[in-house]
N, C-alpha and C positions, 0 to 999 in steps of 0.2 A: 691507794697511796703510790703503787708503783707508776699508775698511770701516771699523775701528776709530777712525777719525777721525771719520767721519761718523757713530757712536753717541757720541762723543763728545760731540759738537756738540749732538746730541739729549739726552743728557744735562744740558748745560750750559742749555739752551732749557729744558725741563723743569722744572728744580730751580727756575729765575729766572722760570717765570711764578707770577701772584699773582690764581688764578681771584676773577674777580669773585662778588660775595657773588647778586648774581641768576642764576648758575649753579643750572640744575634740580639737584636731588639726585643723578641719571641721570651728568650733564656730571660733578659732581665724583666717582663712584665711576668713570667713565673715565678720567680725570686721575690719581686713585690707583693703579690698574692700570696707566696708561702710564708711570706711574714704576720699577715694580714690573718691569715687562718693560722697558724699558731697563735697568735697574741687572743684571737678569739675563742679559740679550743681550750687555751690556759684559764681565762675568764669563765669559760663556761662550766668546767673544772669547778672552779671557786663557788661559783652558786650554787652547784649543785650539791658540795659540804653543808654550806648552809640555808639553801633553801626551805621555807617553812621555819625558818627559827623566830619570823615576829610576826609575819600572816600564814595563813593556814593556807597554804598550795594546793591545788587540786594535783594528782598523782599523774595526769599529763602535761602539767608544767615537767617534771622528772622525764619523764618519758620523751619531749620533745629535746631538750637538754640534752639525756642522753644517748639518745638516734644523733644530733648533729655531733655531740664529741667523737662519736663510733665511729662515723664517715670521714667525718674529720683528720682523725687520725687515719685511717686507711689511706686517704689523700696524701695526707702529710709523709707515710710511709713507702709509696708507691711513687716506682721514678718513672714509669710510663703516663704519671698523672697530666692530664692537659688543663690548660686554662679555663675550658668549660667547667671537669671537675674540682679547681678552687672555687670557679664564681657557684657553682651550684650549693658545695660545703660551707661555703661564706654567707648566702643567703639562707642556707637553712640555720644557723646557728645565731644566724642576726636574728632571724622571726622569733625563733627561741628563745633568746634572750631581750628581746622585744615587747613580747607579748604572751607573760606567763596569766593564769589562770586559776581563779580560789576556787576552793571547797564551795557549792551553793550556799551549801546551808546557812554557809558563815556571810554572803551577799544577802539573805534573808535580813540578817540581822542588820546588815548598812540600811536596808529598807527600811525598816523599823525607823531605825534613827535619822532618816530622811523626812520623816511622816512628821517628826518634832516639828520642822519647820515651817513659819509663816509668814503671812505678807502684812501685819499688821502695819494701819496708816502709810501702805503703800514705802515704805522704808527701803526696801530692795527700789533699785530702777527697773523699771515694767518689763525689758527688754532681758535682763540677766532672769528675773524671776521667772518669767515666761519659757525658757529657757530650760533652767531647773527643772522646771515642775513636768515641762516636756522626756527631760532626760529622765526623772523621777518614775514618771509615767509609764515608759520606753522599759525600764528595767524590772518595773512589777509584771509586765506584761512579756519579758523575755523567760520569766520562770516558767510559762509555759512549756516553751520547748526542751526543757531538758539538756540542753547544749550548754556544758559549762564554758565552751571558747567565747559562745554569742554570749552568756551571760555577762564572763568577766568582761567582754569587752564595754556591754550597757551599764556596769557597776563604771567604770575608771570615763567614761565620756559623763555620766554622771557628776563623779567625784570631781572632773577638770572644770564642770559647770559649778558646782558649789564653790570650788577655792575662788573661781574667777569672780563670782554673787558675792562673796563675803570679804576676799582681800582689799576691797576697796576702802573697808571701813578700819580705819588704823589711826585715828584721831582721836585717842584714850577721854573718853568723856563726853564727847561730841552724838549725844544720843538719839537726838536729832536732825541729825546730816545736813548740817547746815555750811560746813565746813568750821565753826568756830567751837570752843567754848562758854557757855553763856550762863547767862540766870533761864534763859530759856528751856535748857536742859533740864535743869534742875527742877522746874514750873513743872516739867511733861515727867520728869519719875516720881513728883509728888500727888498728879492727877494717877499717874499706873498705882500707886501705893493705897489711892483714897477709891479705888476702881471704876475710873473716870474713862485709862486711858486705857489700850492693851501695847504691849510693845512685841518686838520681835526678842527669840531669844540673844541674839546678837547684839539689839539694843540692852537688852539687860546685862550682858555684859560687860559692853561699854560705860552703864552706868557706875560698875564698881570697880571703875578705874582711879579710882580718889579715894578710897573710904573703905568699910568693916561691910559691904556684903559677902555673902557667902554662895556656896555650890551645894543645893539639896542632894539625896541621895541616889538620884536619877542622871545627876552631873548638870541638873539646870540651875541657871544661876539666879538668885534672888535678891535681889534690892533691896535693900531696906531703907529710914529714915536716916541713917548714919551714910549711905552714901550720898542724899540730896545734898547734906551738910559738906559732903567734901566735895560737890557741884558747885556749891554756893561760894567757896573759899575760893575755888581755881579759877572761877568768874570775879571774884575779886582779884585777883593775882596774890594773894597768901599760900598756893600754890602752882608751882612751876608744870605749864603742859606739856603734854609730852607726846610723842607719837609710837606706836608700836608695827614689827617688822609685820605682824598679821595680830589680830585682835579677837579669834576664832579658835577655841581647839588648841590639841596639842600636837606638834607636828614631828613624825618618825620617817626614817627613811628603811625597807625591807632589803631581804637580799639580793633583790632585782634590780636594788638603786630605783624603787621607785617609793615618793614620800606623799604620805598620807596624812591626814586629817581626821582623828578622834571624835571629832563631832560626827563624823561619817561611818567610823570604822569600830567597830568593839576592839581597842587595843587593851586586855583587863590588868596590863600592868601600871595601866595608869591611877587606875583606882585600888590601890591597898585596905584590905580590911575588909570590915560591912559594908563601906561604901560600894564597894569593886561587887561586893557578893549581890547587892540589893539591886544595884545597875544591872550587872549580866540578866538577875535572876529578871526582872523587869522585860528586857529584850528578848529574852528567850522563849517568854509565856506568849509575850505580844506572838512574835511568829510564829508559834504553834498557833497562837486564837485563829490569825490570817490565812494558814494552811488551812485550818479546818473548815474558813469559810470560803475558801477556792480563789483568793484574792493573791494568794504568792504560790 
């Protein structure tokens, strides 16, 4: 607490001087930079209270964080500091707050739940899916080494391939990516219901964008006859279409200010109760199965 007082303070000193105009050119590019590094030693500060409070950080997210506030403020405190040593403090505290890093175990588990996904009827476009399944690929195969830096970084190139696979689809009912909604829709969750069709899970949740489906206790979503029916109505216009900001999951932002995707991430506050218990308990056995058989 004292620490963050006393950047504080520097902070407040900083903002409120008003370099004189006969300042070499030199004196005011250090002035810019001491601002620069304060303002990011303060932020770095902040995460570091809270980090870990809605993803599980591995212990050198901490450790990076706190090596760049320790120099940092050395820098910040030190009048012999030169322009090298801001830009050096500046770049270690960006990386650090750039690119934090989870617990493995818990990137085990995003794998698990990457494994849900498919391509049924070709519903992804070949190029995003390919994509995916590359990044998907990439990450089971990072657990080898042991590097929880290279890991995190194969989880979050990942996750940035899933949001961009799945954001596309945000036309509540359009189950069939046709851009519309139709009686067509409703045709193809009546063939998936009569087990004709298969859909992706994404189209399944498109389909109960109208109607009484529901979320099994796995958090997959299930169609039922009661959403056809509200396919049928919106293709009639008895209901109003509508579009949604993403159609996928639920979306959190962590202490890093970095926001994630629940389809991806075991967040278990999202699921209260038996649900949360039957899900976790579900993912947790999977990645044990997969450790044992030397696959993560």
């Amino acid at each position: 607490m004292k620490k963050i007082i006393s950047i504080i303070l520097v902070l407040i000193m900083i903002c409120c001087t008003i370099p004189f105009t006969a300042f070499a050119a030199e004196d005011t590019d250090i002035e810019s930079l001491r601002k620069e590094l304060a303002m990011l030693t303060f932020l770095a500060e902040e995460r570091i209270v809270n980090v870990g409070d809605l993803m599980p950080h591995a212990h050198s997210s901490y450790e990076r964080l706190q090596n760049g506030i320790d120099f940092g403020v050395d820098v910040l405190y030190d009048e012999e500091s030169t322009a090298e040593n801001y830009n050096e403090a500046i770049d270690l505290l960006t990386y650090a707050l750039n690119h934090p890093t989870i617990e493995t175990h818990y990137l085990k588990y995003s794998y698990v739940l990457s494994t849900f996904e498919h391509n049924e009827n070709g519903f992804y476009y070949e190029d995003d899916w390919n994509d995916f399944s590359q990044k998907r690929d990439a990450l089971r195969d990072s657990f080898k080494t042991n590097d929880e830096e290279f890991i995190s970084d194969a989880f979050f190139e990942l996750h940035e391939s899933f949001v961009n696979m799945t954001s596309k689809y945000t036309l509540a009912g359009d189950v069939n990516n046709d851009g519309k909604v139709n009686i067509d829709d409703a045709t193809l969750v009546q063939k998936y219901l009569a087990g004709e069709e298969n859909l992706t899970e994404l189209q399944k949740a498109l389909a109960l964008s109208y109607d009484n489906g529901y979320y099994d206790k796995l958090d997959i979503p299930k169609p039922n006859v009661d959403c056809v029916t509200g396919l049928q109505k919106c293709a009639a216009g008895l209901i109003e279409q509508h579009t949604l900001p993403y159609s996928y999951g639920v979306k959190y932002t962590d202490s890093f200010d970095v926001t994630y995707n629940t389809k991806l991430v075991l967040y278990t506050q999202i699921w209260p109760g038996e649900e949360e218990y039957d899900y976790v308990k579900y993912v947790e056995a999977k990645a044990r199965e997969l450790e044992a058989e030397g696959v993560i």
